[in-house]
C-alpha positions in Angstrom: -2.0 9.0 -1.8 -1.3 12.5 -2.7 1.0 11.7 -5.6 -0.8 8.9 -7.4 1.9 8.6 -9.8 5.4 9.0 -9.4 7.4 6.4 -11.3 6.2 6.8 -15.0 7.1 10.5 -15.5 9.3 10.6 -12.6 9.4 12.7 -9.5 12.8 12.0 -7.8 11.9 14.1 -4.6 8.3 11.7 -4.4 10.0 8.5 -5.0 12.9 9.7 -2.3 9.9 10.0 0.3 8.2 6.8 -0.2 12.1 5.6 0.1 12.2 6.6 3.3 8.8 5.6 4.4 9.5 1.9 3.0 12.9 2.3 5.4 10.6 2.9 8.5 8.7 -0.3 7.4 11.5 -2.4 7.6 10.7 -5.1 5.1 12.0 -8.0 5.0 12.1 -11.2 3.0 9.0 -13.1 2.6 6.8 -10.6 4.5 2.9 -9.9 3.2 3.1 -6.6 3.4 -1.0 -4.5 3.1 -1.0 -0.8 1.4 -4.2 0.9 2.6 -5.8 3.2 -0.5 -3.3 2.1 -3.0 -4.6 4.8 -5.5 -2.4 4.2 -8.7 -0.3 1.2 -7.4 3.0 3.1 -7.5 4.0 2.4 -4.1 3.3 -1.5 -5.0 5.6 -0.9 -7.8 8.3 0.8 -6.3 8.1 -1.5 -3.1 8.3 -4.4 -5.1 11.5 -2.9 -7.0 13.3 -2.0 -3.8 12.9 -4.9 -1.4 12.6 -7.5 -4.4 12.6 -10.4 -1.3 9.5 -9.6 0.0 7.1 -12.0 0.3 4.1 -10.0 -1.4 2.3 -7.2 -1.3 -0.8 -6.6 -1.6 -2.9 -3.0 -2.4 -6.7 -2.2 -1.2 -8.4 0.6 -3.1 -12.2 1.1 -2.7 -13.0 3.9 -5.8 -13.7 1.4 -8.5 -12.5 4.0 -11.1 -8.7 4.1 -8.8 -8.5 0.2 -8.6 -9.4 -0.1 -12.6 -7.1 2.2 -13.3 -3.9 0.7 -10.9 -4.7 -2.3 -12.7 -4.0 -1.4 -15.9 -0.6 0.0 -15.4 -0.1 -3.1 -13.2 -0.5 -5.4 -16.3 1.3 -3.0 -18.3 3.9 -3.1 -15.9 4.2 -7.5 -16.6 1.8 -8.1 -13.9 4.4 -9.5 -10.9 3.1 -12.0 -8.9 4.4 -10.8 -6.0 1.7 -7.9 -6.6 -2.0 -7.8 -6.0 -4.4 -5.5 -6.1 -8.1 -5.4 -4.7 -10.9 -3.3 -4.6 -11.8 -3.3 -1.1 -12.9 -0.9 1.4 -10.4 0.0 4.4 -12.7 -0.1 6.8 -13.5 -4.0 6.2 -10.8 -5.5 5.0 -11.1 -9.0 3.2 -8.7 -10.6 4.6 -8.2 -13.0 8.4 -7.1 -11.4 11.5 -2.9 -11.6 11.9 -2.5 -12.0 8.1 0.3 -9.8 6.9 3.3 -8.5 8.8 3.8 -5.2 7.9 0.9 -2.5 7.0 1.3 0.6 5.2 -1.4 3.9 4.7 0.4 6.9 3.3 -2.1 9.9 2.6 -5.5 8.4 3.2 -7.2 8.9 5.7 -8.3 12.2 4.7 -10.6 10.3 2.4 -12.1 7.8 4.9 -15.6 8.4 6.2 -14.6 7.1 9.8 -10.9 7.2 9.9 -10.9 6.0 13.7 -12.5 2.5 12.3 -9.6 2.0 9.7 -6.7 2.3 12.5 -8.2 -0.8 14.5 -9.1 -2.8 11.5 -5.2 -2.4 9.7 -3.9 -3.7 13.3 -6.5 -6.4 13.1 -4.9 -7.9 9.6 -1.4 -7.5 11.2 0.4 -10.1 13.2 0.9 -9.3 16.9 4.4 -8.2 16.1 3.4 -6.2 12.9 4.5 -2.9 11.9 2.3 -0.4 10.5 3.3 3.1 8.8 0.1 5.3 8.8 1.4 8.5 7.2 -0.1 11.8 6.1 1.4 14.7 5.0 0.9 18.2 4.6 1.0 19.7 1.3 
C-alpha cells in the first residue's frame, strides 16, 4: 500500500480514497472480507470503523518486519476481534478455496515476484459470487 499509515496522523484526502474503494467493495454485514499486503493494517482499521457489520476481516502481509509492525498498532488499537492479521505470502494463501466474500489488494502488486499468480489465487479464496478490488495507483 503506498500510504502505510493514514489514520494516526491523518491524511483526509488518503482516508477519502480508501472510502471510496471500500464503496466499490460493497460490504456487507457478516462478510469475511481478505486484504492482500495489508502493510500497516490501516485499511483493516478503517474498514472495520466504517462497515462496523461486517463479518471480519482479515489482512495478509508477507515482510515479517510489516506484519510485526501492523500488529502492534493493532493491539494498541484494543485488538478487535473482527480483525486479524497474518503473515502470509499472497501468492499462497492459507486459507480453503471459496472462503471469504469480498477481496481487496490496493497498491501491491508492484511488490509481488509473479503478480499473474496472485490474481488467480485471490479468486481462488473467494466465493463464486465474490468481489474483488485489485487497485494500484499511480503516484
Amino acid at each position: 500500500m503506498a500510504q502505510e499509515e493514514f489514520l494516526d496522523h491523518p491524511m483526509p484526502d488518503v482516508i477519502e480514497q480508501w472510502r471510496f474503494y471500500f464503496s466499490v467493495l460493497n460490504p456487507q454485514p457478516g462478510d469475511m472480507i481478505l486484504d492482500v499486503g495489508c502493510n500497516s493494517g490501516d485499511a483493516e482499521r478503517l474498514l472495520m470503523r466504517e462497515y462496523p457489520q461486517i463479518g471480519k476481516v482479515i489482512g495478509v502481509e508477507n515482510d515479517p518486519e510489516r506484519h510485526g509492525y501492523a500488529l502492534s498498532k493493532w493491539r494498541k488499537d484494543g485488538s478487535p476481534t473482527q480483525i486479524e492479521l497474518q503473515l502470509a505470502d499472497g501468492l499462497n494463501l492459507p486459507f480453503p478455496d471459496s472462503y471469504f466474500n469480498r477481496a481487496f489488494c490496493v497498491d501491491t502488486l508492484e511488490w509481488v515476484k509473479e503478480p499473474v499468480k496472485l490474481l488467480p489465487e485471490v479468486r481462488r479464496v473467494l466465493k463464486p459470487d465474490g468481489t474483488a478490488v485489485i487497485v494500484h495507483s499511480d503516484f
